[in-house]
N, CA, C and O atoms as a GROMACS GRO file, in nm:
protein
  444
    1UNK      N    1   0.083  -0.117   0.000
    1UNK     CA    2   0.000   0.000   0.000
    1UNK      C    3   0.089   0.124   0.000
    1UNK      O    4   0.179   0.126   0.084
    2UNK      N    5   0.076   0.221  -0.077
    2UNK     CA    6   0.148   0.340  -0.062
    2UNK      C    7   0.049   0.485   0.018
    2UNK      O    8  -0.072   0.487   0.040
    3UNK      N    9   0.137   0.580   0.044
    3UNK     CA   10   0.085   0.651   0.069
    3UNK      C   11  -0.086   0.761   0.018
    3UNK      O   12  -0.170   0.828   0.077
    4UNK      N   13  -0.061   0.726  -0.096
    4UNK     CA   14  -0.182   0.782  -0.194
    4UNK      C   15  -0.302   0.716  -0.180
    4UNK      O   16  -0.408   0.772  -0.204
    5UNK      N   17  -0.291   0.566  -0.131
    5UNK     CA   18  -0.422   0.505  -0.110
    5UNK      C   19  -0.438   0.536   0.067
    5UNK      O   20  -0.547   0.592   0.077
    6UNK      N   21  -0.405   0.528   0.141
    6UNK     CA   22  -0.482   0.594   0.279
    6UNK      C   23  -0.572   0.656   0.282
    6UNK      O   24  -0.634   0.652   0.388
    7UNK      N   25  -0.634   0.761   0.152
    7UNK     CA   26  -0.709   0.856   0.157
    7UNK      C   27  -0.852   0.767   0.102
    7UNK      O   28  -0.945   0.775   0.182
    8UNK      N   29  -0.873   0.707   0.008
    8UNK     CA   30  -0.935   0.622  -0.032
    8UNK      C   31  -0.976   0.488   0.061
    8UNK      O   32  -1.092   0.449   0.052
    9UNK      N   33  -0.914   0.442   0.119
    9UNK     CA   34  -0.908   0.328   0.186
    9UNK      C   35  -0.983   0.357   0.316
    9UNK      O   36  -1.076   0.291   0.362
   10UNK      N   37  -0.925   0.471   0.371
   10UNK     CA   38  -0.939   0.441   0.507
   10UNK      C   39  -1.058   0.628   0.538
   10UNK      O   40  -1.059   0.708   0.630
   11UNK      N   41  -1.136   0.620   0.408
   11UNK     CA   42  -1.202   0.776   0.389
   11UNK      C   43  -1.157   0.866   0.477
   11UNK      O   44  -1.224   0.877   0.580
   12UNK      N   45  -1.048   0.944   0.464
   12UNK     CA   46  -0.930   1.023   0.540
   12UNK      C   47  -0.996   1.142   0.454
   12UNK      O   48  -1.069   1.120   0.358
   13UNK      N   49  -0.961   1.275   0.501
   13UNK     CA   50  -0.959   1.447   0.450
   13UNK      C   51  -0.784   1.420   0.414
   13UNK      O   52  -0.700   1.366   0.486
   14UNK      N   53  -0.765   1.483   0.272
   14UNK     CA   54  -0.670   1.479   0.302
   14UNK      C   55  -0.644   1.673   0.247
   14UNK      O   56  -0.688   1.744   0.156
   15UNK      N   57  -0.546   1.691   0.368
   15UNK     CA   58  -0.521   1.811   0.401
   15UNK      C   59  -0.349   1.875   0.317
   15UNK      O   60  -0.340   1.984   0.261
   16UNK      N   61  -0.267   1.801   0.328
   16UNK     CA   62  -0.134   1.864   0.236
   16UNK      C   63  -0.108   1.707   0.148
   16UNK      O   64  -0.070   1.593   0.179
   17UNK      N   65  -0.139   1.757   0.061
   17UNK     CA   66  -0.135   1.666  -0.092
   17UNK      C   67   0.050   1.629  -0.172
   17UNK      O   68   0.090   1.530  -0.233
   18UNK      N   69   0.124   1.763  -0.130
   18UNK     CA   70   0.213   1.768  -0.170
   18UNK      C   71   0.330   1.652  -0.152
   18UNK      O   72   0.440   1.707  -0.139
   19UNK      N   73   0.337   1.515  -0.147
   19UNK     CA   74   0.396   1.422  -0.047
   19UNK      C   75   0.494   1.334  -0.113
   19UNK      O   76   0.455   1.282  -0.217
   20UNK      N   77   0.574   1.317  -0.087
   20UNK     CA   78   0.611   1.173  -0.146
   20UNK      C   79   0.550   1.014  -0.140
   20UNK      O   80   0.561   0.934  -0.048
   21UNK      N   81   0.483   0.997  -0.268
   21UNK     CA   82   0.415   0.852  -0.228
   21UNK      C   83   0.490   0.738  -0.239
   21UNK      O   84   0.528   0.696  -0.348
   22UNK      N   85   0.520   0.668  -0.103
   22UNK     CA   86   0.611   0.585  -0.078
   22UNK      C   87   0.530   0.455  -0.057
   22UNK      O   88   0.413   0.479  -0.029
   23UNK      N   89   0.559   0.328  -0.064
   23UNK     CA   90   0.560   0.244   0.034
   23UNK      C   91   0.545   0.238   0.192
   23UNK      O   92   0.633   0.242   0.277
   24UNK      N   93   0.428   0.229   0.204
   24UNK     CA   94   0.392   0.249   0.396
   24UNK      C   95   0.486   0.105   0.412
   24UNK      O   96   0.500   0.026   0.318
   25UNK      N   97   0.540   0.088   0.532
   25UNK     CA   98   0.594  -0.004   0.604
   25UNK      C   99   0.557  -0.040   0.722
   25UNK      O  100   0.606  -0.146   0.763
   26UNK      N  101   0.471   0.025   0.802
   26UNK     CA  102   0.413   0.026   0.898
   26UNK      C  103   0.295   0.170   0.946
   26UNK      O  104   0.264   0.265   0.873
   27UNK      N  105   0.244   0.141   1.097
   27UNK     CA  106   0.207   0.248   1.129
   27UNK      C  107   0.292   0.266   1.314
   27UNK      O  108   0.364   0.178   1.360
   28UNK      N  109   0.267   0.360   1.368
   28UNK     CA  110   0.277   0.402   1.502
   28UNK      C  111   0.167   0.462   1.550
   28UNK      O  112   0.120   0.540   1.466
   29UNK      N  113   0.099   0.458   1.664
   29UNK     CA  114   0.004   0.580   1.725
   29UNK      C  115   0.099   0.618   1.832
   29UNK      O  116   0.184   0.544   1.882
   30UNK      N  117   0.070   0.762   1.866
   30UNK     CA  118   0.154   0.766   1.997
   30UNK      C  119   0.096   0.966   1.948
   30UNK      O  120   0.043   1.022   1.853
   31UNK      N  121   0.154   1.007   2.093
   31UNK     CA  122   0.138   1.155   2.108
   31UNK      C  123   0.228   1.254   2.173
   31UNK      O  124   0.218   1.376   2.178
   32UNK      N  125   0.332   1.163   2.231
   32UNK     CA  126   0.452   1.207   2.327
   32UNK      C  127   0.532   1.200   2.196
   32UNK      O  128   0.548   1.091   2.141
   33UNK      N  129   0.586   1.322   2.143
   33UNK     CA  130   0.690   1.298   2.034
   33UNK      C  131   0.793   1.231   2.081
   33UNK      O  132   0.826   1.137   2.009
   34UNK      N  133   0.883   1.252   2.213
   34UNK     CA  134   0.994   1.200   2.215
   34UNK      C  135   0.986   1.058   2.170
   34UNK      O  136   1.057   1.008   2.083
   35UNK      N  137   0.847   0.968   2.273
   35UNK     CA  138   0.841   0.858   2.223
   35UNK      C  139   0.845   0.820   2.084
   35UNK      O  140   0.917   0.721   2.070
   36UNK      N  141   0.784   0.870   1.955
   36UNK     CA  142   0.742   0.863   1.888
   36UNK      C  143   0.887   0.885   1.784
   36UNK      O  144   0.888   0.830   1.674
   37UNK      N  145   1.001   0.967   1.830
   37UNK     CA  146   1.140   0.982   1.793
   37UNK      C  147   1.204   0.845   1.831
   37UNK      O  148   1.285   0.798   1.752
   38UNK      N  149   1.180   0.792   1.922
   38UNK     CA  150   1.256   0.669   1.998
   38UNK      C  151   1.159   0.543   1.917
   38UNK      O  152   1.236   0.490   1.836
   39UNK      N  153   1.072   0.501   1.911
   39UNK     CA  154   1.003   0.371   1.867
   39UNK      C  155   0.940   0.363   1.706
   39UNK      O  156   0.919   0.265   1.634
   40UNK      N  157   0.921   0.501   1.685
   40UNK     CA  158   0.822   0.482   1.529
   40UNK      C  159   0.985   0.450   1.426
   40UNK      O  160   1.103   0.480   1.444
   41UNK      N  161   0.908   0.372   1.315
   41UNK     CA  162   0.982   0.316   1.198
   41UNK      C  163   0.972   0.416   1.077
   41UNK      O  164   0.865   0.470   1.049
   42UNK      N  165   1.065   0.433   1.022
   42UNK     CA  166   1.090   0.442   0.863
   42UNK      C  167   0.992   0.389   0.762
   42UNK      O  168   0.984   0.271   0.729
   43UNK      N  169   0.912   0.498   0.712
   43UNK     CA  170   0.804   0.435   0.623
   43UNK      C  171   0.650   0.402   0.690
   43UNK      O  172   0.550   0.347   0.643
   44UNK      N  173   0.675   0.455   0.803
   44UNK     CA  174   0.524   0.398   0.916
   44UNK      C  175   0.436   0.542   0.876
   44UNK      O  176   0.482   0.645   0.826
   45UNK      N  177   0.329   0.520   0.907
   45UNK     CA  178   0.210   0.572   0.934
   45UNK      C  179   0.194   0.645   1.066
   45UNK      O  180   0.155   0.577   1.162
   46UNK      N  181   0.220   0.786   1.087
   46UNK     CA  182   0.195   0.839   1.191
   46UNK      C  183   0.051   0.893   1.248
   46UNK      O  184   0.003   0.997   1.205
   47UNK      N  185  -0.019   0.805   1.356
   47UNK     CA  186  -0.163   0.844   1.412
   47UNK      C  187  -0.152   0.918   1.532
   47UNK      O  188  -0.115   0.857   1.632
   48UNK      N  189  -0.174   1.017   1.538
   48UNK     CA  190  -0.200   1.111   1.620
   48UNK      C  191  -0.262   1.239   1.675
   48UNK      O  192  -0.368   1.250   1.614
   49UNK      N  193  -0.252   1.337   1.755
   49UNK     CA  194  -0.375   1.396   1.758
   49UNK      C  195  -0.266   1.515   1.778
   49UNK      O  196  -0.307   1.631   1.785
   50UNK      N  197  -0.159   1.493   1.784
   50UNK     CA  198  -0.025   1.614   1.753
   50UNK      C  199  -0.102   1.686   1.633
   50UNK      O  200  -0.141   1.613   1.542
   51UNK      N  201  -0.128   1.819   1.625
   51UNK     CA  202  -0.188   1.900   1.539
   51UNK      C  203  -0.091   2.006   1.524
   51UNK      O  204  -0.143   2.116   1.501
   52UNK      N  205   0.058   2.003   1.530
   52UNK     CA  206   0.126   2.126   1.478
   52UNK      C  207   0.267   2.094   1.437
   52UNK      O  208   0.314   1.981   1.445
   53UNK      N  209   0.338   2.207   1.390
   53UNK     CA  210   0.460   2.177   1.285
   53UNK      C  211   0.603   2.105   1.392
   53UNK      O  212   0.712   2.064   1.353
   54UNK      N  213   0.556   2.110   1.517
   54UNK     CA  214   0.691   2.007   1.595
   54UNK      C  215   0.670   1.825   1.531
   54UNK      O  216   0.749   1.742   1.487
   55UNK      N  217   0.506   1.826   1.560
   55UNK     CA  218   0.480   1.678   1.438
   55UNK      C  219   0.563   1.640   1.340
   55UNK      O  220   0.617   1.530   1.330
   56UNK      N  221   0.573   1.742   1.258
   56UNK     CA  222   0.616   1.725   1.113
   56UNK      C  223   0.761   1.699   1.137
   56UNK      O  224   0.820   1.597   1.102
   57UNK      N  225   0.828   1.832   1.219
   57UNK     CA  226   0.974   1.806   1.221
   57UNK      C  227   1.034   1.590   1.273
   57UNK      O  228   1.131   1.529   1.227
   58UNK      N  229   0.931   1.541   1.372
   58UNK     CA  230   0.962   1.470   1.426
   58UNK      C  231   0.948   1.351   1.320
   58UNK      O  232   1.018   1.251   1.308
   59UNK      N  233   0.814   1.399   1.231
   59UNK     CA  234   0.834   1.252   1.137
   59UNK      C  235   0.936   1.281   1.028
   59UNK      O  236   0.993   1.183   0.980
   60UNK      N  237   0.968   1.401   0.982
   60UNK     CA  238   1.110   1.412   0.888
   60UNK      C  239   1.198   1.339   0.932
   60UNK      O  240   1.229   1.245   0.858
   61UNK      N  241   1.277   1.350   1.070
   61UNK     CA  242   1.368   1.268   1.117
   61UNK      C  243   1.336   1.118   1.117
   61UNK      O  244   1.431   1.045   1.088
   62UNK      N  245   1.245   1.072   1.137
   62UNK     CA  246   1.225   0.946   1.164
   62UNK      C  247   1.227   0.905   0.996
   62UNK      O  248   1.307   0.822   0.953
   63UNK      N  249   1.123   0.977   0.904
   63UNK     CA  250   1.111   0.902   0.792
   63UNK      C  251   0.997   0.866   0.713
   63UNK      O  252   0.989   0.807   0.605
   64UNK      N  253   0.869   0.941   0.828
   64UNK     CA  254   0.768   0.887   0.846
   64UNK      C  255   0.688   0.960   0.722
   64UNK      O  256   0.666   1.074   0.766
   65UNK      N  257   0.641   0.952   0.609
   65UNK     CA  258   0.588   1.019   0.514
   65UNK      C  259   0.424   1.055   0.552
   65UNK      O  260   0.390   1.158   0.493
   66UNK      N  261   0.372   1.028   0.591
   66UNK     CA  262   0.215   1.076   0.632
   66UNK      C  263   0.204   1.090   0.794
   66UNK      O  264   0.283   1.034   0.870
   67UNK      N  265   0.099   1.167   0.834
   67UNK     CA  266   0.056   1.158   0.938
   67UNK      C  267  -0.101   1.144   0.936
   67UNK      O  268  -0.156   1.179   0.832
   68UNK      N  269  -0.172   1.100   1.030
   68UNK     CA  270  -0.290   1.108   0.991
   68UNK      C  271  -0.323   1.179   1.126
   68UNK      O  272  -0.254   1.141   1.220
   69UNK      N  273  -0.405   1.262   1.148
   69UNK     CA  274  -0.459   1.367   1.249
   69UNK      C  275  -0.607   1.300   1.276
   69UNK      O  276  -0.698   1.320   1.196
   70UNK      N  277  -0.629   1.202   1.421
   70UNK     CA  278  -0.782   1.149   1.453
   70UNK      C  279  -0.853   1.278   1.522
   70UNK      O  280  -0.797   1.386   1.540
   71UNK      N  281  -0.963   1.252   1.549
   71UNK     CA  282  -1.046   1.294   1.604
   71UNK      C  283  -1.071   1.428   1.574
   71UNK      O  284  -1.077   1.501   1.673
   72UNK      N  285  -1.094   1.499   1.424
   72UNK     CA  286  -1.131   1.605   1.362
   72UNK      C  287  -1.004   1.701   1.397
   72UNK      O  288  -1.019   1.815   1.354
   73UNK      N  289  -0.923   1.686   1.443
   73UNK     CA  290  -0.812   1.802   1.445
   73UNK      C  291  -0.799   1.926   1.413
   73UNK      O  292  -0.740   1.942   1.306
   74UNK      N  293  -0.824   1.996   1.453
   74UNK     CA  294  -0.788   2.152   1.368
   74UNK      C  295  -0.644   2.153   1.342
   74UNK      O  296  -0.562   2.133   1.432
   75UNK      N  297  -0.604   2.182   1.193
   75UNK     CA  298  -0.458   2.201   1.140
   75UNK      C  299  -0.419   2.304   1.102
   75UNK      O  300  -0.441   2.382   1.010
   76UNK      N  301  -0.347   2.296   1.199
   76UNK     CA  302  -0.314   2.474   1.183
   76UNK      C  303  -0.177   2.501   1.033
   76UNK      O  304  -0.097   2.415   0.999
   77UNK      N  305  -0.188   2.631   0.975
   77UNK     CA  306  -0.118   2.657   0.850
   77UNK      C  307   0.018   2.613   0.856
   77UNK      O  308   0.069   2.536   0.775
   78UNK      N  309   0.080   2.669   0.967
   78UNK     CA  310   0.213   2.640   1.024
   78UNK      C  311   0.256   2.533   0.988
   78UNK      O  312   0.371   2.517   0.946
   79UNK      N  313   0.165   2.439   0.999
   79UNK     CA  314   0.204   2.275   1.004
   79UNK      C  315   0.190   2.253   0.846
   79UNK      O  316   0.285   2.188   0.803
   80UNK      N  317   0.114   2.283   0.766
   80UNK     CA  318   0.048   2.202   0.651
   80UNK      C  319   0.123   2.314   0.569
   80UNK      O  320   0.099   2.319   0.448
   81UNK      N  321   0.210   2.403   0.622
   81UNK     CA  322   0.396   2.456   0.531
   81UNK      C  323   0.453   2.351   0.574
   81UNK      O  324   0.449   2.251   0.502
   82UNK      N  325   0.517   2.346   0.699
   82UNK     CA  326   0.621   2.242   0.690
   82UNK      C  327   0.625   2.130   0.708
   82UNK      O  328   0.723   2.082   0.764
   83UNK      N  329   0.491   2.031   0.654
   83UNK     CA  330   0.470   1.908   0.591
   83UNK      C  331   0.478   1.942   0.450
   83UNK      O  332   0.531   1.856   0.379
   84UNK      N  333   0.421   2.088   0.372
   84UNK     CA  334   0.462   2.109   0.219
   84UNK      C  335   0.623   2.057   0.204
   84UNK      O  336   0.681   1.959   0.158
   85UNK      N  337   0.656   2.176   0.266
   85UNK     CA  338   0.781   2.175   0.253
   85UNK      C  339   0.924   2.018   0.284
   85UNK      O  340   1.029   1.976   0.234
   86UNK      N  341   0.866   1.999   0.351
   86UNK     CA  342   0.881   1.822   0.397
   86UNK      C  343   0.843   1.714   0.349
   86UNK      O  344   0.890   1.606   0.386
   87UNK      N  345   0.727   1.727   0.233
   87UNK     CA  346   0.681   1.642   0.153
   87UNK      C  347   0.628   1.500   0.208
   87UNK      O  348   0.636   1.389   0.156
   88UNK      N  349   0.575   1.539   0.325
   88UNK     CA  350   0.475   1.442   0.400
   88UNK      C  351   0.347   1.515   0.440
   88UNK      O  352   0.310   1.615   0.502
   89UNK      N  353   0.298   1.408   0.368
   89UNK     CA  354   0.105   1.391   0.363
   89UNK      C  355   0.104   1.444   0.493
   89UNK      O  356   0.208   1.454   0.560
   90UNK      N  357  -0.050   1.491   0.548
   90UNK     CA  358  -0.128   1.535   0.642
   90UNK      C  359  -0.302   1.487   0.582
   90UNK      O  360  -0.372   1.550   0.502
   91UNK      N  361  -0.322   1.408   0.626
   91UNK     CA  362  -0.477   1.360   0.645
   91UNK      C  363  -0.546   1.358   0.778
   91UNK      O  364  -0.478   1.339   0.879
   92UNK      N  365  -0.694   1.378   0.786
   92UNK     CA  366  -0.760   1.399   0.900
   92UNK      C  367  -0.869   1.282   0.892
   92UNK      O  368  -0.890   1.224   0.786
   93UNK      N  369  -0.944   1.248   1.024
   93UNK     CA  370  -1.012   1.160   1.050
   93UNK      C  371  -1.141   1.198   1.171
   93UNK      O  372  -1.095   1.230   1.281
   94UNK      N  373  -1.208   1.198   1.165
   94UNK     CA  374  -1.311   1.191   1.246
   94UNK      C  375  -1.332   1.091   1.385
   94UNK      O  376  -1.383   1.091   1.498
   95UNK      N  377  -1.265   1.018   1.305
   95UNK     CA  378  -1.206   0.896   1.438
   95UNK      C  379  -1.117   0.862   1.504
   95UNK      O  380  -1.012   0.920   1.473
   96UNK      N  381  -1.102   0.743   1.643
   96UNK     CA  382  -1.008   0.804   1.749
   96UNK      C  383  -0.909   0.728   1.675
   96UNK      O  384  -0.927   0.664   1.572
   97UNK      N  385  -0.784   0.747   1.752
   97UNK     CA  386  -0.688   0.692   1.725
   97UNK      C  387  -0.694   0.518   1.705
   97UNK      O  388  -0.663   0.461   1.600
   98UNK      N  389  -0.735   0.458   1.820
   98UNK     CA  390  -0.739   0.347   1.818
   98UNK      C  391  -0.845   0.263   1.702
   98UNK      O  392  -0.815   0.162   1.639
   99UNK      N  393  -0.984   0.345   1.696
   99UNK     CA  394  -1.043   0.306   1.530
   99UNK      C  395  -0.925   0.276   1.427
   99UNK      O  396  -0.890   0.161   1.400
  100UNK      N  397  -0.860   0.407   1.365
  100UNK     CA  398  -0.775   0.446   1.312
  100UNK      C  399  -0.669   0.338   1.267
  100UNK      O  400  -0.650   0.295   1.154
  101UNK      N  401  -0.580   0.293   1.430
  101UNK     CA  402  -0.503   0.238   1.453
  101UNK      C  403  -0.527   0.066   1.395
  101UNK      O  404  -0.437   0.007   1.335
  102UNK      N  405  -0.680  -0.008   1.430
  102UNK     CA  406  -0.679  -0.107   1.414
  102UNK      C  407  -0.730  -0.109   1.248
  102UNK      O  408  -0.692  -0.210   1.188
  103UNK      N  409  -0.794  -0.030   1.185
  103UNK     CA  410  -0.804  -0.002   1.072
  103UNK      C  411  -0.675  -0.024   0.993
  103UNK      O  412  -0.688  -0.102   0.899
  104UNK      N  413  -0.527   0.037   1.015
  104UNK     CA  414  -0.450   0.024   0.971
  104UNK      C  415  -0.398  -0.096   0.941
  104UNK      O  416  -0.347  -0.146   0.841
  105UNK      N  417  -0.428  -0.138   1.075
  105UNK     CA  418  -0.312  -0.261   1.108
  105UNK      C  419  -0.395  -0.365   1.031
  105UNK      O  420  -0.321  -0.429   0.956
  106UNK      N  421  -0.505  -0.398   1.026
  106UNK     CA  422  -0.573  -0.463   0.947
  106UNK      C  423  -0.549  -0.439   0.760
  106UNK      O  424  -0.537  -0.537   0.687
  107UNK      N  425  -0.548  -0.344   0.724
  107UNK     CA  426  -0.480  -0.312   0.604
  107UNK      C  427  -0.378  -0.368   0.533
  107UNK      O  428  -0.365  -0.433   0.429
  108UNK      N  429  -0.285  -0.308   0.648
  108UNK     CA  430  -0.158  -0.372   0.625
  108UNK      C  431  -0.129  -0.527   0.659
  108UNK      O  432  -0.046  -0.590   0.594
  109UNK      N  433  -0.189  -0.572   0.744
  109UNK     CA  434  -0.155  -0.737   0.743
  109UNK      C  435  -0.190  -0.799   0.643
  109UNK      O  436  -0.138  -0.910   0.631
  110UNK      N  437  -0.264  -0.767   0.559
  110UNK     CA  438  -0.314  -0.826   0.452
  110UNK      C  439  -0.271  -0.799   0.291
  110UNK      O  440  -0.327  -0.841   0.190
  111UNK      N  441  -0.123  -0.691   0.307
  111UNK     CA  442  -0.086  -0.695   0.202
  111UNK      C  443   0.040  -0.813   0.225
  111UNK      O  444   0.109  -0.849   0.129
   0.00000   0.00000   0.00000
């Protein structure tokens, strides 16, 4: 599954289009960035309810090409520049993380 189908798949808003569509390799949920610097993978799926541009910086380092924002998020501009600029997706969801989360994981086990 690459990044371009999340939006389709999993009926996501998607909010910064500008992205590199990669190969997902996984996902992470989490909301404590440090954690999220220390455990998330290269190529994962970031679920969280982090709604601003420290998000973005944290999945650049890691690798992480999308984030998905649960529970209606307000996204602020700040962020959806430097995910442009970073070339990782920003999609939104209506649902919690853990919907979200098992949604994914179900996805992905089955490719």
């Amino acid at each position: 599954m690459r990044v371009r189908d999340l939006q389709e798949v999993l009926e996501l808003e998607l909010i910064q289009s500008e992205f590199e569509d990669t190969e997902i390799q996984g996902g992470y949920t989490g909301d404590l960035l440090s954690d999220i610097m220390a455990h998330a993978t290269k190529g994962s799926v970031l679920i969280t309810i982090q709604a601003h541009k420290n998000t973005v910086a944290v999945a650049s380092l890691v690798g992480i090409p999308a984030i998905l924002l649960a529970n209606s998020r307000p996204v602020p501009e700040d962020m959806v520049e430097a995910a442009r600029k970073e070339k990782i997706a920003i999609f939104r969801s209506n649902e919690t993380q853990f919907t979200l989360s098992g949604k994914l994981y179900t996805l992905l086990s089955s490719f």
